[in-house]
PASEMI-886850 format. One line per field, with one value per atom (N, C-alpha, C): residue number from 1; x, y, z negated; atom name; residue in one letter. Coordinates in pm, whole numbers. Each point is the difference from the previous one (the first is absolute). Example, Ala and Ser with C-alpha at 12.3 -4.5 7.8 and 13.67 -1.06 7.14 Angstrom:
pos: (1 | 1 | 1 | 2 | 2 | 2)
c1: (1319 | -89 | 90 | -35 | 82 | -77)
c2: (-569 | 119 | 120 | 105 | 119 | 109)
c3: (-780 | 0 | 0 | 72 | -6 | -73)
site: (N | CA | C | N | CA | C)
code: (a | a | a | s | s | s)
! end
This chain:
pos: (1 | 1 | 1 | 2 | 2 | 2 | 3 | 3 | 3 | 4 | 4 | 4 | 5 | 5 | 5 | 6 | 6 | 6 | 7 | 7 | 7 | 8 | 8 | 8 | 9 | 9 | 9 | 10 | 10 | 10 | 11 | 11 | 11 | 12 | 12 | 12 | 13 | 13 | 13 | 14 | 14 | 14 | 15 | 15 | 15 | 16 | 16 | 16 | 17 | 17 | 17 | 18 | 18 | 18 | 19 | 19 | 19 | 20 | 20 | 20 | 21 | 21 | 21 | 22 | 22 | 22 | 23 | 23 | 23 | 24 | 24 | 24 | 25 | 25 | 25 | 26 | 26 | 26 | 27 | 27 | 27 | 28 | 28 | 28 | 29 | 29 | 29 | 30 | 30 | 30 | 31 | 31 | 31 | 32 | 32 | 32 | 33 | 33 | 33 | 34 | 34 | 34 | 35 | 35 | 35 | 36 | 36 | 36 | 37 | 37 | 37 | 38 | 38 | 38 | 39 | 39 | 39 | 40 | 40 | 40 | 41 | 41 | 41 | 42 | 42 | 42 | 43 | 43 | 43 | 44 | 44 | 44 | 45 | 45 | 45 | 46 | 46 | 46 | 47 | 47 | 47 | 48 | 48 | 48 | 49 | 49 | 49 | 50 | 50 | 50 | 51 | 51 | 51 | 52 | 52 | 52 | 53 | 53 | 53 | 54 | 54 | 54 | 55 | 55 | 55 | 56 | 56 | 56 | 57 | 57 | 57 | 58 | 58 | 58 | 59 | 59 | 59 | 60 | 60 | 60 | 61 | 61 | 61 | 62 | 62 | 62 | 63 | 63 | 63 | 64 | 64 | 64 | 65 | 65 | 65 | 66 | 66 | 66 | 67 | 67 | 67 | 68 | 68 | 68 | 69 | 69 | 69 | 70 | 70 | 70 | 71 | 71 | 71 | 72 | 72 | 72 | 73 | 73 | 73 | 74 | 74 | 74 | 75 | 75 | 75 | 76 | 76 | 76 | 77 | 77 | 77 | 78 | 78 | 78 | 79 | 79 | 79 | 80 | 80 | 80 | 81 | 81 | 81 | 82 | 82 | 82 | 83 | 83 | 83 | 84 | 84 | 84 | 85 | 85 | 85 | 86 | 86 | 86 | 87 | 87 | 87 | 88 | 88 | 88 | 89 | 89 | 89 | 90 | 90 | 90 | 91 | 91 | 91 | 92 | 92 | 92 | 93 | 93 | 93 | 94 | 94 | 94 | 95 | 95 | 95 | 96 | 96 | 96 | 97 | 97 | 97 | 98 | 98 | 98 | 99 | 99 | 99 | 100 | 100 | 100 | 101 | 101 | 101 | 102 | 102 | 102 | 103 | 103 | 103 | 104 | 104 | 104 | 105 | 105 | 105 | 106 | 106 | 106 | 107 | 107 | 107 | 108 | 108 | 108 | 109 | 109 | 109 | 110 | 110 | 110 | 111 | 111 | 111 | 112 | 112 | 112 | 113 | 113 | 113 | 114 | 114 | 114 | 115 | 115 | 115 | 116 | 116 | 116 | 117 | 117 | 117 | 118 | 118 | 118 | 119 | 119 | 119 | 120 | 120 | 120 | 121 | 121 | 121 | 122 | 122 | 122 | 123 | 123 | 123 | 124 | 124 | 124 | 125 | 125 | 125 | 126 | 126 | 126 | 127 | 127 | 127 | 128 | 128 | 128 | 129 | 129 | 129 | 130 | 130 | 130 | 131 | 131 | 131 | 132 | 132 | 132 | 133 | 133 | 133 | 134 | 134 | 134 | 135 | 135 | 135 | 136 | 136 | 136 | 137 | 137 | 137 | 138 | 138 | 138 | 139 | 139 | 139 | 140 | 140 | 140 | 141 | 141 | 141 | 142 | 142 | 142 | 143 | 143 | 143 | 144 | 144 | 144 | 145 | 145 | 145 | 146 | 146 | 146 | 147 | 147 | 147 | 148 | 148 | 148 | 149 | 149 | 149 | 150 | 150 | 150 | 151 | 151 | 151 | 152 | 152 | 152 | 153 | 153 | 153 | 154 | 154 | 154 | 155 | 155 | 155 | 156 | 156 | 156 | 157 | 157 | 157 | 158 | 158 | 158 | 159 | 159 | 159 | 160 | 160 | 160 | 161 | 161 | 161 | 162 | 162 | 162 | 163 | 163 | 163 | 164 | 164 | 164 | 165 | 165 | 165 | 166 | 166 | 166 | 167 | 167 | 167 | 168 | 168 | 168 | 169 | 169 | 169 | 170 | 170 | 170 | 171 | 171 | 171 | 172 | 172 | 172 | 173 | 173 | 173 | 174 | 174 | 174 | 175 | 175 | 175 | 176 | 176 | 176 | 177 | 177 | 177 | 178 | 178 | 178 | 179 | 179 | 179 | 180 | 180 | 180 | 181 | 181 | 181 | 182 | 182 | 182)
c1: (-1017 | 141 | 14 | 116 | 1 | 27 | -50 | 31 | 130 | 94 | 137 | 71 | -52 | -21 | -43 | 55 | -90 | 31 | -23 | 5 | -23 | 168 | -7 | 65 | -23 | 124 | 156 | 56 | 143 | 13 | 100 | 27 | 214 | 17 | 176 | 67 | -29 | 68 | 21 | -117 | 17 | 80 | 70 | 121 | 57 | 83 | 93 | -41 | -77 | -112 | -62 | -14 | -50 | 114 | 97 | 138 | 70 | 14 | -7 | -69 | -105 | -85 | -14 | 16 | 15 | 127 | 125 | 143 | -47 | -60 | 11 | -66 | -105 | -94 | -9 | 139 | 15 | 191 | 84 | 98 | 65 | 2 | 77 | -45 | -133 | -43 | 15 | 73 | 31 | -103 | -92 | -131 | 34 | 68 | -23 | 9 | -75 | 21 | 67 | -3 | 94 | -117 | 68 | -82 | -72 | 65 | -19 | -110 | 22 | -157 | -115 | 20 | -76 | -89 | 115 | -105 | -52 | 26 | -42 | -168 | -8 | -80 | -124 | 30 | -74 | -52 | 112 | -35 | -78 | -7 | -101 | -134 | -28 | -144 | -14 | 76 | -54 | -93 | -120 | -118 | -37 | 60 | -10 | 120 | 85 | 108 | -6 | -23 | -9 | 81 | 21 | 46 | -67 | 47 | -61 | 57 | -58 | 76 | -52 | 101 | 1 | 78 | -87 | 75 | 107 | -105 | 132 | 101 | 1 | 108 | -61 | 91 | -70 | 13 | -85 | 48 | -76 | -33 | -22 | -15 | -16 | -49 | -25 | -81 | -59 | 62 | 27 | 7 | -41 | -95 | -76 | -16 | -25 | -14 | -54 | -50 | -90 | 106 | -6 | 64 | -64 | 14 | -54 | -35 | -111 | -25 | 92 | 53 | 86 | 114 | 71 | 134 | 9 | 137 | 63 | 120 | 25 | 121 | 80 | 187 | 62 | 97 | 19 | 111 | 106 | 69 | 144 | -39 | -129 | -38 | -64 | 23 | -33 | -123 | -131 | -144 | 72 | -35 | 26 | -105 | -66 | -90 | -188 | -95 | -96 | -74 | -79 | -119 | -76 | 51 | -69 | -177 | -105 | -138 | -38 | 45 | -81 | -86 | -87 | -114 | 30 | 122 | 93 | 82 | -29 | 140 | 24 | 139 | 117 | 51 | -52 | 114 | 98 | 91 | 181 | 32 | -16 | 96 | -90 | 22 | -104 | 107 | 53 | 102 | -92 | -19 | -15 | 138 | 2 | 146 | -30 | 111 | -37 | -48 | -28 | -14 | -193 | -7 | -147 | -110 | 97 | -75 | -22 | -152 | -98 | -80 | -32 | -108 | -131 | 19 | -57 | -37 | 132 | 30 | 18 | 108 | -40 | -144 | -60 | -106 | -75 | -22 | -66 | 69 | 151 | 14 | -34 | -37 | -36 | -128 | -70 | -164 | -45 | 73 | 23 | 30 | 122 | 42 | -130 | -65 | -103 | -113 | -7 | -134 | 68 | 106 | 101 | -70 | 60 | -23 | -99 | -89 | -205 | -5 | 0 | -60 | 85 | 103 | 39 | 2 | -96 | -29 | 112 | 66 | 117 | -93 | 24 | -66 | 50 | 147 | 35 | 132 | 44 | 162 | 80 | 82 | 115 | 118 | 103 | 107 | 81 | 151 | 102 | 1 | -66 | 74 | 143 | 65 | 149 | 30 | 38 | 113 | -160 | -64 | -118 | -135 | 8 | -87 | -176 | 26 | -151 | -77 | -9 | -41 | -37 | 32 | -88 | -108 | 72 | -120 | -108 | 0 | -94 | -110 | -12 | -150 | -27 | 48 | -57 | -87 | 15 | -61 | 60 | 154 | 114 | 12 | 16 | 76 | 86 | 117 | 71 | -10 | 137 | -32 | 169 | 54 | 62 | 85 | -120 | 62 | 34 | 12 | 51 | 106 | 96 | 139 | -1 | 101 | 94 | 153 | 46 | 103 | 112 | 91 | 102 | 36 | -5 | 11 | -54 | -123 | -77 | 34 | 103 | 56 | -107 | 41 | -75 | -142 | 2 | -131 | -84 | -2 | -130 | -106 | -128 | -64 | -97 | -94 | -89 | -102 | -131 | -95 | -79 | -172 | -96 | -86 | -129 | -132 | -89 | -131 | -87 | -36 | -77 | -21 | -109 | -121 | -90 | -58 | -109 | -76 | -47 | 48 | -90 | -123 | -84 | -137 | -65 | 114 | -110 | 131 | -85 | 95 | -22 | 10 | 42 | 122 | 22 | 112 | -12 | 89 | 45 | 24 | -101 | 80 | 132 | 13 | 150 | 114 | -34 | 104 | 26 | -136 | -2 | 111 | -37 | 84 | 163 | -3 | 155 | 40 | -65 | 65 | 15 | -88 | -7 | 3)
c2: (1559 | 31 | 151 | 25 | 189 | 19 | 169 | 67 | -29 | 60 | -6 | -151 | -118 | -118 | -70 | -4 | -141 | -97 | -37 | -138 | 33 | -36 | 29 | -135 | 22 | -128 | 48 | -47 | 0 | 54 | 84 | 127 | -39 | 19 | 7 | 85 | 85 | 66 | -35 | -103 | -51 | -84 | -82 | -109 | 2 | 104 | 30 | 28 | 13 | 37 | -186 | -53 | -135 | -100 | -37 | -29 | 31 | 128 | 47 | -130 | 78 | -89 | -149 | -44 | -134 | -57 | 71 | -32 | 40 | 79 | 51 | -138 | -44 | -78 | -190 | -50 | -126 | -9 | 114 | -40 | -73 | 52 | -63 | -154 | -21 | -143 | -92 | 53 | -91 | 31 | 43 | -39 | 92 | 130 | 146 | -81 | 22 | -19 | 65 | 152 | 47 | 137 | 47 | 101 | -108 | -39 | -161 | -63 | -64 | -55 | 54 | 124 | 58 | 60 | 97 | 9 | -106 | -125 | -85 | -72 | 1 | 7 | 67 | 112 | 151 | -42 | -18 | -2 | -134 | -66 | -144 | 70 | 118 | 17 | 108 | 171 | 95 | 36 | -39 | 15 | -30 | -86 | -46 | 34 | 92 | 62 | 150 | 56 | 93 | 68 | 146 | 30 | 121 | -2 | 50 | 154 | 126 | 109 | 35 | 73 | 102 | 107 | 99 | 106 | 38 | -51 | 32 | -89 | -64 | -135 | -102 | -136 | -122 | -61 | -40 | -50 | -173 | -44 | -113 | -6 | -163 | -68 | -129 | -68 | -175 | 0 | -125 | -42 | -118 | -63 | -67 | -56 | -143 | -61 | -166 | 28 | -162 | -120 | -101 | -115 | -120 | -80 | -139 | -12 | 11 | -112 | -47 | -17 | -132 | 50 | 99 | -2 | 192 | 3 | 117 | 58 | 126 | 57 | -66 | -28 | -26 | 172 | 17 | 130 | 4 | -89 | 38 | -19 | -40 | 7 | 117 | 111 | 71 | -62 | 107 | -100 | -5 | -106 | -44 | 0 | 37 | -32 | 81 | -16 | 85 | -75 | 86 | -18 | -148 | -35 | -103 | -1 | -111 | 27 | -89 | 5 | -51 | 90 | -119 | 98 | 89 | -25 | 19 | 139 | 94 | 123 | 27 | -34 | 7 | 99 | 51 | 131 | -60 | 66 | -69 | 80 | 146 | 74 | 113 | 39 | 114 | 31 | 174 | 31 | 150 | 24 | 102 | 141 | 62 | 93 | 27 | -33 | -29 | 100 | 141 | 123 | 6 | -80 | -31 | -125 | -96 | -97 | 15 | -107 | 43 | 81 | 2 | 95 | -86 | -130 | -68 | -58 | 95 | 27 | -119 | -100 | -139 | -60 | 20 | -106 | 89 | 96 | 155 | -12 | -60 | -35 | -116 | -117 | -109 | 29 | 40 | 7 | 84 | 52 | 124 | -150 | -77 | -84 | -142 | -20 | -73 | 2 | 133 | 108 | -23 | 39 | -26 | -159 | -95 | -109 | -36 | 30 | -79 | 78 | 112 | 99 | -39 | -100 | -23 | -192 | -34 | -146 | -105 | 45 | -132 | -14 | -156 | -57 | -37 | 4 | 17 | 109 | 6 | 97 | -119 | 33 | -76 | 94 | -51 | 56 | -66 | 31 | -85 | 123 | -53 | 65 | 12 | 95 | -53 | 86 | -4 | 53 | 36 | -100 | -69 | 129 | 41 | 81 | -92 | -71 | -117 | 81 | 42 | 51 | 108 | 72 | 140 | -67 | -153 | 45 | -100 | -107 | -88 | 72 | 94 | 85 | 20 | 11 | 69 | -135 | -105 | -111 | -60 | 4 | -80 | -145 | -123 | -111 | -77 | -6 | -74 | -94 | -76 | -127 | -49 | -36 | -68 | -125 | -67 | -67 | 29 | 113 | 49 | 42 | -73 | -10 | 175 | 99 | 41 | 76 | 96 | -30 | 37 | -76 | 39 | 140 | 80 | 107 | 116 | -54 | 68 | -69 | -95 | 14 | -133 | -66 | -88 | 14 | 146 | 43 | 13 | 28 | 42 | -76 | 90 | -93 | 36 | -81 | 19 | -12 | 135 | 20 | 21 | -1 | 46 | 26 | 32 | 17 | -17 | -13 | 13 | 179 | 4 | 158 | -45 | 122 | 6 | 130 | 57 | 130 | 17 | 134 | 64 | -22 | -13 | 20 | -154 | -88 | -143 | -74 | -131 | -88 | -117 | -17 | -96 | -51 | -126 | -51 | -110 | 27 | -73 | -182 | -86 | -138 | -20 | 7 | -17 | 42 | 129 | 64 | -74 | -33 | -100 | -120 | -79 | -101 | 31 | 157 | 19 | 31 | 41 | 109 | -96 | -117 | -109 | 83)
c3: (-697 | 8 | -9 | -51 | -51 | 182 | -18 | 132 | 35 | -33 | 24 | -4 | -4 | 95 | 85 | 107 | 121 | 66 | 56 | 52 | 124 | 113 | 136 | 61 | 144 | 103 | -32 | -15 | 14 | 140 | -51 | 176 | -26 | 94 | 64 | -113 | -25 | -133 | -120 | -50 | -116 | -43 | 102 | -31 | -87 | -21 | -77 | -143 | -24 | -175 | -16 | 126 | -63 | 18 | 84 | -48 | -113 | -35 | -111 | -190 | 18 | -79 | 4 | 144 | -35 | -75 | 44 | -88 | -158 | -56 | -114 | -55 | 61 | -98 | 25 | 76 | 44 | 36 | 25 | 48 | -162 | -103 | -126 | -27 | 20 | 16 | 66 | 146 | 88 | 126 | -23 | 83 | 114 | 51 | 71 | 123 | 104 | 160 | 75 | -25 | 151 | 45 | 80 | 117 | 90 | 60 | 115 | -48 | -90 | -68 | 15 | -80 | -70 | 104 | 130 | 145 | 60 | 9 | 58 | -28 | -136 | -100 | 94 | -15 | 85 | 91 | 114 | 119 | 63 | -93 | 17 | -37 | -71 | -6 | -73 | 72 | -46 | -42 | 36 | -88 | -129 | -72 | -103 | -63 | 36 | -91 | -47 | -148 | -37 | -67 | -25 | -150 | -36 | -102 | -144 | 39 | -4 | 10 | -97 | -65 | -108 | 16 | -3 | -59 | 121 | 118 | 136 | 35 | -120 | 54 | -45 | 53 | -30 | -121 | -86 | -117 | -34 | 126 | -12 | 152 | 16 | 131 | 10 | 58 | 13 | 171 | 10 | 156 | -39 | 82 | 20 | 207 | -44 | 174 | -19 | 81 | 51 | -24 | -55 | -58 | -18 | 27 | 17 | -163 | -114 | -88 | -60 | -106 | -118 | 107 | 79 | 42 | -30 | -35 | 1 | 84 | 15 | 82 | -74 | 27 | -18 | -66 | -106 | -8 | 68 | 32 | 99 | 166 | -32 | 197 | 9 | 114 | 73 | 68 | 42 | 53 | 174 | 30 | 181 | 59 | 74 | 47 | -15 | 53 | -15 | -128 | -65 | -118 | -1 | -67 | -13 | 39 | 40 | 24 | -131 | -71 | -164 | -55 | -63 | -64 | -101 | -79 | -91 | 27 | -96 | 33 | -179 | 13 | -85 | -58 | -128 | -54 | -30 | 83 | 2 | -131 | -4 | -113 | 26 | -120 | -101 | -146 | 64 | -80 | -34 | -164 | -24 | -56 | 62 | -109 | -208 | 14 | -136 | -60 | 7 | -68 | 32 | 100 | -47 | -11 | -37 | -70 | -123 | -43 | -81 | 18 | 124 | 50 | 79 | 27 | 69 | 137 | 43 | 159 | 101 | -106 | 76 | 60 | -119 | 17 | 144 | -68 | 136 | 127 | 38 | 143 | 22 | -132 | 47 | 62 | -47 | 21 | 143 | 1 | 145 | 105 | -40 | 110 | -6 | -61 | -22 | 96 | -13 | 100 | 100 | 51 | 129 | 52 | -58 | -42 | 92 | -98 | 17 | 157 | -19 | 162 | 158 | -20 | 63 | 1 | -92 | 47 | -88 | -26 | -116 | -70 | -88 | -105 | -105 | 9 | -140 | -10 | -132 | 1 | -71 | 20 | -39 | -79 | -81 | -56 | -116 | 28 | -89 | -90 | -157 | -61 | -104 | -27 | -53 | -76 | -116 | -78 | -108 | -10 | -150 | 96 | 125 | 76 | 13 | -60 | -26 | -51 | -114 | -130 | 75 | 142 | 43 | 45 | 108 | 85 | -14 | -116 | -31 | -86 | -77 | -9 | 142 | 119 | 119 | 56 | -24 | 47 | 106 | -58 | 135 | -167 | 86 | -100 | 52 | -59 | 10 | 49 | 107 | 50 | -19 | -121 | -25 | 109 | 67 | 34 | 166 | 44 | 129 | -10 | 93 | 3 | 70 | -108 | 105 | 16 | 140 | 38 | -137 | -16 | -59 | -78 | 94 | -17 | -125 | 10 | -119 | -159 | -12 | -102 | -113 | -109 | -39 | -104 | -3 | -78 | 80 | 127 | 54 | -7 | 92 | -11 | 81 | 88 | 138 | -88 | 53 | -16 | 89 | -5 | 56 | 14 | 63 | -65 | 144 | -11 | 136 | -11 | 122 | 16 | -23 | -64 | 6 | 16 | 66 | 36 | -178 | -22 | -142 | -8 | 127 | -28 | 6 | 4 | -19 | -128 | -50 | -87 | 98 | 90 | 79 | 38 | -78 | 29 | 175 | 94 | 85 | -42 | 62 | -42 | 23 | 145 | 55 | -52 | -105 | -82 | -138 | -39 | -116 | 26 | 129 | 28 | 35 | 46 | 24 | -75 | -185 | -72 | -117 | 12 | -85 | -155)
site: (N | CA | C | N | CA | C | N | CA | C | N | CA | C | N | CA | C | N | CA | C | N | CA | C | N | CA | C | N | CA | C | N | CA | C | N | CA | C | N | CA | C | N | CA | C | N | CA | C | N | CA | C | N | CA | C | N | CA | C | N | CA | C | N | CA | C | N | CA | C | N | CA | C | N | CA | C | N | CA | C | N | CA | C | N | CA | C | N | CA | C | N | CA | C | N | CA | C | N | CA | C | N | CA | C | N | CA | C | N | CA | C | N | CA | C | N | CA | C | N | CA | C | N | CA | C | N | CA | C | N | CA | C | N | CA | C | N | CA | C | N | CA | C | N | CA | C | N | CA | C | N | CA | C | N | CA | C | N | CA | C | N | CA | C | N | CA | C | N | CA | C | N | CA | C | N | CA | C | N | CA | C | N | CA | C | N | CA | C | N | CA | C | N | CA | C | N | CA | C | N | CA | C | N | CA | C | N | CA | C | N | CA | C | N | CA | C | N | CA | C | N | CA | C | N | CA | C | N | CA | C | N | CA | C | N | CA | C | N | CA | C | N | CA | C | N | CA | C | N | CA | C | N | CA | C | N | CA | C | N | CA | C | N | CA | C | N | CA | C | N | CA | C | N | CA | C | N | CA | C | N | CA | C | N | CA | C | N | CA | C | N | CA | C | N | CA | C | N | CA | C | N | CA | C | N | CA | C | N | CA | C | N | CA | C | N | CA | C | N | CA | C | N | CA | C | N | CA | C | N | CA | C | N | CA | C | N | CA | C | N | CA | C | N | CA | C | N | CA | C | N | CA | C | N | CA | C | N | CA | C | N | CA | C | N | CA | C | N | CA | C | N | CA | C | N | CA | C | N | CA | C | N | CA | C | N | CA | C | N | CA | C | N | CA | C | N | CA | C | N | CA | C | N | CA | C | N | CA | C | N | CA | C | N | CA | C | N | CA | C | N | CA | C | N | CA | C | N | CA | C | N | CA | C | N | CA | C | N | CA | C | N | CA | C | N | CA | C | N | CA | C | N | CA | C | N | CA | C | N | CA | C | N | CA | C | N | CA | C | N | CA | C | N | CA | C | N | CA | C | N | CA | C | N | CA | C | N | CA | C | N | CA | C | N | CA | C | N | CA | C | N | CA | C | N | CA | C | N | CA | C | N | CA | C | N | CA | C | N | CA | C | N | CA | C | N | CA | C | N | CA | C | N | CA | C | N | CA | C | N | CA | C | N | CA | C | N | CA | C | N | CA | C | N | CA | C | N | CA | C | N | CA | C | N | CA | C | N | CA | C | N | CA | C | N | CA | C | N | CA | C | N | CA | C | N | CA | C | N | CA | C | N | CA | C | N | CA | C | N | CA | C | N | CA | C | N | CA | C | N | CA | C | N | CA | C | N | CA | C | N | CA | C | N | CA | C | N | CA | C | N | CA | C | N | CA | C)
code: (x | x | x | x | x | x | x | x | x | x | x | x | x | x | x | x | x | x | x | x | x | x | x | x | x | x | x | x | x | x | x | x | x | x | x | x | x | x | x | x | x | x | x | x | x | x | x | x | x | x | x | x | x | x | x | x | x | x | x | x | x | x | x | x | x | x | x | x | x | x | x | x | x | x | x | x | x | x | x | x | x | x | x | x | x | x | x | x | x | x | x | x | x | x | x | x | x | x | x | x | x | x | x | x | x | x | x | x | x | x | x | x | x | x | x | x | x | x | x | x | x | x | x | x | x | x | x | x | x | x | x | x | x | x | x | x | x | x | x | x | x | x | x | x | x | x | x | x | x | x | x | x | x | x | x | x | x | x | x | x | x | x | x | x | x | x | x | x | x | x | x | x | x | x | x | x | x | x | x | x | x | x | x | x | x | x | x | x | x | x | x | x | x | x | x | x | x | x | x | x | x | x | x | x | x | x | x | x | x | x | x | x | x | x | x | x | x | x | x | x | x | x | x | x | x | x | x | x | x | x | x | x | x | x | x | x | x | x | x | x | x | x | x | x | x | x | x | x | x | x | x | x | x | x | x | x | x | x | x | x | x | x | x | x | x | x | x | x | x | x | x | x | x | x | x | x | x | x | x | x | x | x | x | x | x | x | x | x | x | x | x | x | x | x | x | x | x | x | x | x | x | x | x | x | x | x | x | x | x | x | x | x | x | x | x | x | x | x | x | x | x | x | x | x | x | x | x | x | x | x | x | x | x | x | x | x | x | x | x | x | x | x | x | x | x | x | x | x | x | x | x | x | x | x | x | x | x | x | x | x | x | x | x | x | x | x | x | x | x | x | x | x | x | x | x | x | x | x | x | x | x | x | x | x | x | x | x | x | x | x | x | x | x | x | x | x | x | x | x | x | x | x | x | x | x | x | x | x | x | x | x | x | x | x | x | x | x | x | x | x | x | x | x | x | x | x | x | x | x | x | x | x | x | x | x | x | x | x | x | x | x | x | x | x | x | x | x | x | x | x | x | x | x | x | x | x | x | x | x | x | x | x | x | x | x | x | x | x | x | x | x | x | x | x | x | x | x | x | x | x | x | x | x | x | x | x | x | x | x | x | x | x | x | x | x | x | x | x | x | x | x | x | x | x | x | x | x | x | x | x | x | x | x | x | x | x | x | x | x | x | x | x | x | x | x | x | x | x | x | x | x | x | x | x | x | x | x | x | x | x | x | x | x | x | x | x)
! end
């Protein structure tokens, strides 16, 4: 990643740059959540929520949190309640600013949140993708699961994806993941 990019926790200041960005890149589609959401998101599992700084400000961010398997957040629900204990943690939303995509930055917070991921024991990731967002992340080794219902909200293209985790340094696939990832 160039110097003058990195990859930090989401701090109290940034709200407003990722509210921001999330309206730019989901409110015309229908999809935008809110401030409310979007902290809530957070606060189920700061650790696994990042953004992208550039250049002193934020020009991307992932929030990410523990989620049951074959189920997703709801967009018009606010999160209730503490982090789920699934083996499973969920990139909810992964917004780059548009002045620097095509740089590869997605995939580079995916892989950052991956490492997150494995070092902290989840076994697989999960994620809805929407608005034809398949096509990023199926080279990454997420697939489609068609037939997982979900909420309303995300509109009739979407579509639930996932993958098992695996450590770089082995090709060991998990059975249990085989059987959950079918």
């Amino acid at each position: 990643m160039s110097a003058d990019i990195r990859i930090r926790a989401v701090e109290e200041g940034d709200w407003d740059a990722i509210v921001a960005l999330e309206a730019r890149a989901y409110a015309d589609h229908g999809l935008s959540e809110g401030r409310e959401a979007l902290r809530s998101r957070h606060a189920a599992s700061p650790g696994t929520c990042y953004v992208l700084e550039h250049g002193g400000r934020v020009g991307g961010y992932l929030l990410a949190l523990p989620y049951p398997l074959f189920r997703s957040p709801d967009l018009s629900l606010a999160e209730s309640g503490g982090a789920s204990t699934s083996g499973n943690l969920h990139a909810h939303d992964l917004v780059i600013a548009e002045e620097l995509r095509g740089r590869g930055l997605a995939p580079r917070l995916m892989r950052h949140l991956h490492d997150t991921a494995l070092a902290a024991g989840y076994r697989t990731v999960s994620l809805v993708a929407v608005l034809g967002a398949q096509a990023v992340w199926a080279p990454l080794g997420y697939r489609a699961r068609p037939e997982v219902a979900l909420p309303a909200s995300y509109g009739p293209e979407a579509v639930y994806m996932a993958m098992p985790l695996r450590p770089a340094t082995t090709a060991v696939f998990v059975p249990t993941l085989a059987t959950e990832l079918g």
